[in-house]
C-alpha positions as CSV (number, residue, x, y, z in Angstrom):
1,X,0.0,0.0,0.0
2,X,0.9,3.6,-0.6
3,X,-0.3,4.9,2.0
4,X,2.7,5.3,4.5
5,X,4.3,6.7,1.4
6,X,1.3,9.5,0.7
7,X,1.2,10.5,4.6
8,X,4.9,11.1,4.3
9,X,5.1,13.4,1.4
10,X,1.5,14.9,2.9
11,X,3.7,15.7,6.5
12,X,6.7,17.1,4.2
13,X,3.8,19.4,2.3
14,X,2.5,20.4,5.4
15,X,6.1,21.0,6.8
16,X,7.3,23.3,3.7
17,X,3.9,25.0,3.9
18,X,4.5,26.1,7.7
19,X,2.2,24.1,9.1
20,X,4.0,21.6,11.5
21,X,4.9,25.1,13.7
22,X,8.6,24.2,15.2
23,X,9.4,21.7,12.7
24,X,8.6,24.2,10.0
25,X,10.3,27.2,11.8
26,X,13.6,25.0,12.4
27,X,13.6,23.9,8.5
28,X,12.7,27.6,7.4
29,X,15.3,29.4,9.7
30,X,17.9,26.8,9.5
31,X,17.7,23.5,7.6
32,X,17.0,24.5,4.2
33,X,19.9,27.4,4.7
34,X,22.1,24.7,5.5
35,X,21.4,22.9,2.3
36,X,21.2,25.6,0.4
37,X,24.7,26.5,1.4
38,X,26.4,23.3,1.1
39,X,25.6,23.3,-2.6
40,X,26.0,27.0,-3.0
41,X,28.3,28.8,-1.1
42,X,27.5,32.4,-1.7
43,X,23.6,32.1,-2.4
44,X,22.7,33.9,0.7
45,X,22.4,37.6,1.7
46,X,23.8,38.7,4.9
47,X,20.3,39.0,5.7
48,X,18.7,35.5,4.2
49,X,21.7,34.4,6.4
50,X,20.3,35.9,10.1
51,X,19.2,33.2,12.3
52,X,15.7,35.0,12.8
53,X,15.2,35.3,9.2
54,X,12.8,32.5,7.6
55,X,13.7,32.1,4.0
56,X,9.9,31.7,3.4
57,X,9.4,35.3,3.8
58,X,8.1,36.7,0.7
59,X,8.4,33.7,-1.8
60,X,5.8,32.3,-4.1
61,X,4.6,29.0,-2.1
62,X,2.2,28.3,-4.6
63,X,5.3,27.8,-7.4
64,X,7.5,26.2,-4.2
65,X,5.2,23.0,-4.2
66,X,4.5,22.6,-7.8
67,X,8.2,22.8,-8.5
68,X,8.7,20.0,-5.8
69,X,5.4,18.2,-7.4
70,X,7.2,18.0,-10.0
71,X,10.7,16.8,-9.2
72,X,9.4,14.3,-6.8
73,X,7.3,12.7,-9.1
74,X,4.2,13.0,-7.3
75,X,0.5,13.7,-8.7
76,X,-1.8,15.8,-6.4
77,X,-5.4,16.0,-7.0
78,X,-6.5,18.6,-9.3
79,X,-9.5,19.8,-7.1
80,X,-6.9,19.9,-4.2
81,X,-4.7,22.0,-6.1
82,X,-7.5,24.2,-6.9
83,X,-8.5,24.4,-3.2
84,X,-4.6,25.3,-2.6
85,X,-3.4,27.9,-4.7
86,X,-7.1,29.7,-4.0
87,X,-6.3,29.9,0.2
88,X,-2.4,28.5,0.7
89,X,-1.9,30.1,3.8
90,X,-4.9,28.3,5.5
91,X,-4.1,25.1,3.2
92,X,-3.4,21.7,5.1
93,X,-2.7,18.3,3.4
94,X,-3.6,14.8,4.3
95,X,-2.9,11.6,2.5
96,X,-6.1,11.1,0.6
97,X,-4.8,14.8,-1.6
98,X,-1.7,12.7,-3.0
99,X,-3.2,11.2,-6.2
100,X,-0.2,9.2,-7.7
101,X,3.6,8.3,-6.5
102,X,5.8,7.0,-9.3
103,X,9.5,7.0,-9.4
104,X,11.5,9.9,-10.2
105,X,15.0,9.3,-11.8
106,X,17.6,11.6,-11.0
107,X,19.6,13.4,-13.5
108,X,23.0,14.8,-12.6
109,X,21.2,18.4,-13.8
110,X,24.9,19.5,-14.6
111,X,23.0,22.2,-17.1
112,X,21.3,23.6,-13.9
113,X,24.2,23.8,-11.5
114,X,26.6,25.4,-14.5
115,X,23.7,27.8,-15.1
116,X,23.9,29.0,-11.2
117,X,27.5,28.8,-11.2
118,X,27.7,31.5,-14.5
119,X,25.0,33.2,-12.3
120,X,27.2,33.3,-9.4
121,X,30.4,34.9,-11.3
């Protein structure tokens, strides 16, 4: 069953969209800065990079989760994603909103990261 599977990417949904309160503020103030620096060095701004500052702040969540929809490989309902991008901020999944999980093979995106290293220079 996929179940297990669909309550898993549900809780990581719900964690990205700030609804799992500590869990989301750790992964918004710290995690995601972390990982965001250990593949890019100098992404941050001095202030992106102060410990109170949650990188959530003033980005697009509705294009957040369909850009992880779509590198994950998973297929959301369409009424749910209706219901989400109409009301994000009050927006909570559960399992039974994750349509479809199929495998997602994982490219070495050497185009993307030599595209954000001409960026970078």
């Amino acid at each position: 069953s996929e179940k297990p599977f669909k309550m898993e990417v549900a809780d990581f949904f719900n964690l990205v969209l700030g609804k799992k309160d500590d869990s989301s503020d750790e992964f918004w103030l710290s995690t995601i800065k972390h990982e965001i620096l250990r593949k890019y060095p100098k992404a941050l701004t001095s202030n992106e990079m102060h410990p109170d500052y949650k990188l959530n702040q003033g980005i697009d969540i509705c294009f957040v989760l369909q850009r992880v929809v779509q590198m994950i490989g998973v297929k959301i309902q369409e009424k749910t994603m209706e219901q989400f991008v109409k009301n994000p901020g009050n927006f909570e999944f559960v399992y039974p909103d994750i349509e479809k999980m199929s495998a997602k093979i994982k490219d070495m995106n050497i185009v993307a990261h030599a595209e954000g290293t001409a960026l970078y220079m």
